[in-house]
C-alpha positions in Angstrom: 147.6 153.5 153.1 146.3 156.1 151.0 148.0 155.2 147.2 145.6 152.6 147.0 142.7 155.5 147.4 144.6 157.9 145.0 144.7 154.8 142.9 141.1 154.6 142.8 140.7 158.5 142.5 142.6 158.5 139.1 140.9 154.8 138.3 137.3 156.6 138.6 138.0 160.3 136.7 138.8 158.0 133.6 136.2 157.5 131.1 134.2 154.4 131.5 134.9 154.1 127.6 138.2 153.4 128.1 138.1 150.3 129.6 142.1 149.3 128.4 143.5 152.8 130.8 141.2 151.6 134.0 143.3 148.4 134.1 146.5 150.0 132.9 146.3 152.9 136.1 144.8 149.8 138.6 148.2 148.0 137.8 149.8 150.9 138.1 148.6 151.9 141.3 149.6 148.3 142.2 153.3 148.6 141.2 153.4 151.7 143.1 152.1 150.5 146.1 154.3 147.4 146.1 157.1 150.0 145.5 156.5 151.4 148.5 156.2 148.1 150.5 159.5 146.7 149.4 160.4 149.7 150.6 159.1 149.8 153.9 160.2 146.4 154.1 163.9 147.0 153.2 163.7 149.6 156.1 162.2 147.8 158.6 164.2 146.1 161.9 164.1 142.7 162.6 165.9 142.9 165.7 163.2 145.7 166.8 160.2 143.9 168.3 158.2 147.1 169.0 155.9 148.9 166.2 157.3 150.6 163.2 156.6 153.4 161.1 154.4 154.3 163.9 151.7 157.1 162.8 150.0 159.0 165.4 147.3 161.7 165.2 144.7 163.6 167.1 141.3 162.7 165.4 139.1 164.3 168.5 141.2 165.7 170.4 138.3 167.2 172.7 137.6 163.5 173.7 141.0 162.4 174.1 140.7 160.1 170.6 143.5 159.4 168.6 144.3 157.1 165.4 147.6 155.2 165.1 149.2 152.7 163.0 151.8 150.6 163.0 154.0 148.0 161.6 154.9 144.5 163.6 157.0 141.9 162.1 153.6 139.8 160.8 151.9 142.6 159.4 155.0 143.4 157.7 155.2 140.1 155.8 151.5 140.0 155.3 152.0 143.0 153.7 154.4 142.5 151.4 153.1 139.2 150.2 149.8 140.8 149.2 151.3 143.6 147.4 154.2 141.9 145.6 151.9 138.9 144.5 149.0 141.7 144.3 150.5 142.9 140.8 150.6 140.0 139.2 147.1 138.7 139.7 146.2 142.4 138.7 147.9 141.7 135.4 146.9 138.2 134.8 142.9 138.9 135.7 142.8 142.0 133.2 144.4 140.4 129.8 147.5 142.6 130.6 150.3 139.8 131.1 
């Protein structure tokens, strides 16, 4: 969840001269992130209908709010369609493929 931010980061420090690195880092931080799906995906239990790679924190704790996330089976194939096409489209919009 946050490599797409760090993406952007590093995508907004560059020069806006150099429009050529923008797109080179954006499909960067693309492959990276669909690095990291595949291999969330590889890891991820079919037979295991409860949430995965389950994230829980304290945001508030003086109110008793917390965030969590986690992965179900159709987020998990949402997911890695997005970011396995994701890369591609990257390349093809910004002259790169």
């Amino acid at each position: 969840m946050l490599l797409p931010l760090a993406g952007a980061a590093i995508i907004s420090a560059l020069p806006k001269s150099n429009e050529k690195a923008a797109k080179q880092a954006a499909l960067g931080t693309t492959l990276v992130v669909m690095a990291a799906t595949i291999a969330m995906a590889v890891g991820f239990q079919r037979d295991n209908v409860e949430l995965q790679f389950v994230e829980k924190y304290e945001w508030i704790p003086s109110f008793g709010i917390n965030f969590s996330l986690g992965v179900d089976a159709r987020c998990n194939c949402t997911c890695l369609n997005f970011d396995v096409n994701n890369p591609c489209a990257n390349s093809c919009t910004c002259g790169l493929g």
